[in-house]
N, C-alpha and C positions, 0 to 999 in steps of 0.2 A: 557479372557482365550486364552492363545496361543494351535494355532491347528497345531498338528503334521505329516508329512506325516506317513504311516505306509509302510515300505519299503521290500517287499520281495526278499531277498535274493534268483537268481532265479540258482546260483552253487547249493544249498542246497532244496529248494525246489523244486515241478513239476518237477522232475528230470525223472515224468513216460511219458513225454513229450519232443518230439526235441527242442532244446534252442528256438526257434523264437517261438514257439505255447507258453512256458512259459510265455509271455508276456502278451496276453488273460486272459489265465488262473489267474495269479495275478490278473490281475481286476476283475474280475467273484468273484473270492474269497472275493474279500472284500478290499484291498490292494490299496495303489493310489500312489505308486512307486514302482519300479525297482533297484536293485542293481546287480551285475556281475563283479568278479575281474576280469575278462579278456572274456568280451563281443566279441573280435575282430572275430568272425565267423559271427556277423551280422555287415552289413558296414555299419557307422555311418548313413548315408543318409536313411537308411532304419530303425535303429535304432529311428532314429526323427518319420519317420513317423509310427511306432509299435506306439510309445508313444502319437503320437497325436490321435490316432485312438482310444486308448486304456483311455484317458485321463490320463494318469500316467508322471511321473518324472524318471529322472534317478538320484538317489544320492550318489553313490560314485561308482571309480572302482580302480583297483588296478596297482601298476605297478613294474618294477623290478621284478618279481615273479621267474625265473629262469626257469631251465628244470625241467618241473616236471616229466619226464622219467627217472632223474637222484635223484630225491626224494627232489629237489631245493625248501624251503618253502620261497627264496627271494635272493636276492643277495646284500643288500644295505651296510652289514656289512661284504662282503666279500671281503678280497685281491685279488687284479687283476682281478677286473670285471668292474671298471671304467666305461669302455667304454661301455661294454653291460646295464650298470646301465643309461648312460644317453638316449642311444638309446630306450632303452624301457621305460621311462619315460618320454622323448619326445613325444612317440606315443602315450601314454596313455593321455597326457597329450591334444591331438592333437585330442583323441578323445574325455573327456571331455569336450572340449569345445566345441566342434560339436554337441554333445546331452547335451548340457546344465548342466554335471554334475558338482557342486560347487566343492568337494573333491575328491583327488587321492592320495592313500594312498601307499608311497615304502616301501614294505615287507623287515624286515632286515634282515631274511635268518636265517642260522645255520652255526657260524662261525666253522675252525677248533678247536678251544680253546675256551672254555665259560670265562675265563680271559676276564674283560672288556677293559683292559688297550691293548691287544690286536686288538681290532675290533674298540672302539669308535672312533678313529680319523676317520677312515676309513666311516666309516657310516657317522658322523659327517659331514664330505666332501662332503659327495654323497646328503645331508640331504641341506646342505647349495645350493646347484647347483640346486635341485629341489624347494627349495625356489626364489632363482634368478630369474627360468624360471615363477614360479608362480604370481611373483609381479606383473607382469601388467595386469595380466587378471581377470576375477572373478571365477577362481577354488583359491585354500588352499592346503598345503599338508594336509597329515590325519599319523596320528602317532596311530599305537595301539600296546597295551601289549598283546601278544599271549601267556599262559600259556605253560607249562614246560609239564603237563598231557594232553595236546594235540600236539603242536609242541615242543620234549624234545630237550633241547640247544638252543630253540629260542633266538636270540640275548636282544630283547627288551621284556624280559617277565612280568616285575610287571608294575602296575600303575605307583611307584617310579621313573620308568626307563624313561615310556613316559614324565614324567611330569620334567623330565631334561632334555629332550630333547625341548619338549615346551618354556622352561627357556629361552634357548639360543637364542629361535626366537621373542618369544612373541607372545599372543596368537593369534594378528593379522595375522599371517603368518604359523604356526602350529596349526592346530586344534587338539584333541584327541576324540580315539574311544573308546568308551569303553563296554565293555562285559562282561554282567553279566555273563556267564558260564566261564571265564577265571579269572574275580576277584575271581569269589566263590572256582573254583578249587585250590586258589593261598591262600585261606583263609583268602580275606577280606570281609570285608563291604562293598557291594557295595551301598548299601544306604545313609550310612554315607559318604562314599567318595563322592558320587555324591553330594549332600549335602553341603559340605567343598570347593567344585571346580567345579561347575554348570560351572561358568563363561567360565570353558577353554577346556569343551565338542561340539564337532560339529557332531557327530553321535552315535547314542547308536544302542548295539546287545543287541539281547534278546535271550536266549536260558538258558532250567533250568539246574539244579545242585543237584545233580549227571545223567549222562545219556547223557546228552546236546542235551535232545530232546524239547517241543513245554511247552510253560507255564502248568501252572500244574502238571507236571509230576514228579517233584523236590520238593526242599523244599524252593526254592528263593522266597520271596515276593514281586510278583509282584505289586500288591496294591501300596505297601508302595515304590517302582521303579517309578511307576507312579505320585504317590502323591507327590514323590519330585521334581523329574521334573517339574511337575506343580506348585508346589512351586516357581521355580524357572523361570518360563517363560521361561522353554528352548522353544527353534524355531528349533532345530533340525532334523533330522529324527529318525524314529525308525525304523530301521531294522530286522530283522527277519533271521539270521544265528543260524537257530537248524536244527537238523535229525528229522523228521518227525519218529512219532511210530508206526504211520500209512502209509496211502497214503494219502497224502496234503492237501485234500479239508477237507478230518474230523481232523488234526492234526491243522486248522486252524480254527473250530469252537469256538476259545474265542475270536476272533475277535466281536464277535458281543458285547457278554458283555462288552469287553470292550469299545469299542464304546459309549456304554450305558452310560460307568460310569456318575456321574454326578460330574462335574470339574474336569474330570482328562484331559491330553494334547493329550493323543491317539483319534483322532474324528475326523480325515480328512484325 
């Protein structure tokens, strides 16, 4: 049975806590990884040491993200950002591999024109350059579908979209994220998809549908989320990108059950 890390999301959760105590707190909770699109408040060097302390992993963070004062959900698909696209991708990249994390995911933004024939070159470009720098190390990029009902005109919003994007590299050099509150929002299956394309998954979110708050609270089945994964021997992580309904520690009470399940991939 492959044993999965269970990765909190620490932008979204323990959020009633300054960024570095989050760290803690995920482990306490139950949790034996860490995620952060833009960790860069604590420095890498001290970031190692949270996680050795804490016995946890870091498994993905994000890059490209833009100004978020300016409402920037990424810049990868945008004209005339070039240069800010490799700069921060670099760094992201620079810190990945300083705290060990495998993926680094470039956010494609909201272009001016949701016209694809507009943006894909452009992304495409930036897509290929962050592959380049990626090849010799042991980080991936990380490609996800961000839904229209959460970021509206996001560039790369359906599973369809990431998974032509993956095409172009192969799944050795493009991994995808996928999220169940973005497929659901988008109206698919995400069971069935995952199912169909296990092979070309390198991190799953978990948050429910309608709400996109903490399992249960929705109508997603998560059972049957996990049962296929485990079907499949994914080795990936599972993350943890919901709104709590609560405060944190009880929004992440099905942690244990799951844990418990017997065969399922969530148990480490």
């Amino acid at each position: 049975m492959t044993m999965n890390r269970l990765s909190a999301h620490i932008g979204y959760l323990f959020t009633e806590l300054p960024l570095e105590e989050r760290v803690a707190a995920a482990a306490a909770a139950g949790f034996t990884a860490i995620e952060h699109p833009q960790p860069f408040a604590i420095p890498a060097k001290r970031m190692r040491e949270l996680l050795a302390e804490n016995n946890l992993v870091f498994t993905q963070l994000a890059a490209a993200t833009g100004d978020a004062s300016k409402g920037e959900k990424g810049i990868s698909a945008l004209a005339g950002r070039d240069a800010d696209f490799r700069a921060s991708f670099d760094r992201s990249l620079d810190y990945a591999l300083e705290v060990g994390a495998p993926l680094v995911h470039p956010m494609a933004g909201v272009p001016e024109t949701s016209a694809t024939e507009a943006w894909w070159d452009i992304y495409m470009s930036n897509i290929t350059y962050a592959v380049e720098q990626t090849a010799a190390t042991s980080a991936k990029v990380l490609v996800e579908a961000i839904g229209h009902a959460a970021v509206p005109g996001y560039a790369v919003s359906r599973l369809e979209d990431a998974v032509r994007v993956q095409d172009a590299f192969g799944p050795g050099n493009v991994s995808l994220l996928v999220d169940t509150f973005h497929a659901a929002s988008n109206g698919q299956d995400v069971i069935s998809w995952i199912d169909e394309n296990a092979y070309r998954i390198g991190h799953v979110h978990i948050a429910d549908h309608p709400g996109r708050h903490e399992p249960d609270t929705g109508t997603i089945d998560f059972d049957g989320v996990l049962d296929v994964l485990a079907k499949h021997n994914f080795s990936g992580a599972i993350g943890f990108e919901y709104v709590p309904s609560t405060n944190t520690i009880d929004s992440a009470r099905f942690l244990a059950r799951w844990k418990a399940r017997p065969g399922n991939s969530a148990a480490r």
